[in-house]
C-alpha positions in Angstrom: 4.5 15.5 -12.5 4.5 17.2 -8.9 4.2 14.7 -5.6 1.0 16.4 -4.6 -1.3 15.0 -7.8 -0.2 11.8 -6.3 -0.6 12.8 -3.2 -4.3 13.8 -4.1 -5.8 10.9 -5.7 -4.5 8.7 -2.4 -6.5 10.6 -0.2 -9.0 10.6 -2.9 -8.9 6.7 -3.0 -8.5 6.8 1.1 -12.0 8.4 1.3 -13.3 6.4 -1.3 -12.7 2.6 0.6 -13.0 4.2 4.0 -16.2 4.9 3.1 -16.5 1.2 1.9 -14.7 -0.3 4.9 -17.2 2.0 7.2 -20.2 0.8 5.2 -19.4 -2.6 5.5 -18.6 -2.2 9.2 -22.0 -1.1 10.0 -23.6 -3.4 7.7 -22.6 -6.6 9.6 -20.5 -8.0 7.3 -16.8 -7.1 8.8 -15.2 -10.1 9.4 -11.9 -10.8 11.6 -8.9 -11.9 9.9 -7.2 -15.1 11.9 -3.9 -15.7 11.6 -3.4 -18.3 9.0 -0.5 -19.0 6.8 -2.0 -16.8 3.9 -2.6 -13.9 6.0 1.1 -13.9 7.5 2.5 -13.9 3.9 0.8 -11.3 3.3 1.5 -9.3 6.2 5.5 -10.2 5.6 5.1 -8.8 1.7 3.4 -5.6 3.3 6.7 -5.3 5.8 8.4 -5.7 2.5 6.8 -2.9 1.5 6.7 -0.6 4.4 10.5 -1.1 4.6 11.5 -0.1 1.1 9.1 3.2 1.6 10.6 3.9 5.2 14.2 3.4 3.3 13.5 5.8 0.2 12.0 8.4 2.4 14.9 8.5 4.6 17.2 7.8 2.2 20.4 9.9 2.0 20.3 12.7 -1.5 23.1 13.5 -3.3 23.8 15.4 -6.2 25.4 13.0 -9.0 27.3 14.9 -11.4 27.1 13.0 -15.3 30.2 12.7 -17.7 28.5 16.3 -19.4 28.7 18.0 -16.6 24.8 18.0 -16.0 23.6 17.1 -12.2 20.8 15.6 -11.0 19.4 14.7 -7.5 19.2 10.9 -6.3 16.2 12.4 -3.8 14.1 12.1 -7.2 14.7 8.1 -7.5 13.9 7.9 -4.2 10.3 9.8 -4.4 9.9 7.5 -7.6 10.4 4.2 -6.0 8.2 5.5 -3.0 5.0 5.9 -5.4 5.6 2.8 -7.1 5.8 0.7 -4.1 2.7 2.3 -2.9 0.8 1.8 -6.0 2.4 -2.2 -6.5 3.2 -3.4 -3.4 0.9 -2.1 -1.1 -2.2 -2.5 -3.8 -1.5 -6.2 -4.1 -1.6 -6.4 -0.3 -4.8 -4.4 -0.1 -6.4 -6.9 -2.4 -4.7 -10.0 -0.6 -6.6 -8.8 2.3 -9.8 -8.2 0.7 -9.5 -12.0 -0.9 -8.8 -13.3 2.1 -11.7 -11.8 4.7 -14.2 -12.6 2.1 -12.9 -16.3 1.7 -13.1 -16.4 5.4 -16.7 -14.6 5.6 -17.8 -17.4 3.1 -16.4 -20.1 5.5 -17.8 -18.8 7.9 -21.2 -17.3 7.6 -23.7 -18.8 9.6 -26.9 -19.4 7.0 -30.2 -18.0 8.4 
């Protein structure tokens, strides 16, 4: 499967919640994150994250060479741990921070 179909439906799901996340902006109901204990776990996991994709994108290729004879490049582990980390890691800290700013908008919303 070619890197740009993957490519595509992240900047199709980019435009989709960047739409969201300007909606809500302008609808009042962004709220800012404070720094609680939550919130710096998840920021650590998304380091985690970042960090493996910085690795595998700069990683060093090779061509491995099997007991057969056939050859294959590590550059295509490395593009496949890239998409997966986007798609595990950094989707579970997208909905970490999604949880957490609407626990904080329900603590603290000021009724009417």
């Amino acid at each position: 499967m070619p890197l740009t179909n993957f490519a595509g439906w992240m900047l199709t799901t980019l435009v989709i919640y960047g739409g969201f996340a300007g909606w809500r902006a302008r609808s009042g109901l962004a709220v800012a994150l404070r720094p609680t204990p939550a919130l710096l776990a998840v920021l650590a996991y998304a380091a985690v994250a970042l960090a493996g994709i910085w690795r595998n994108l700069h990683g060093m290729a090779r061509e491995v060479v099997l007991a057969d004879g056939s050859t294959w490049q590590s550059a295509y582990i490395f593009q496949a741990m890239t998409i997966v980390t986007a798609f595990t890691m950094l989707f579970v800290v997208l909905l970490a921070l999604v949880a957490l700013g609407s626990r904080e908008a329900r603590l603290c919303r000021v009724p009417p």
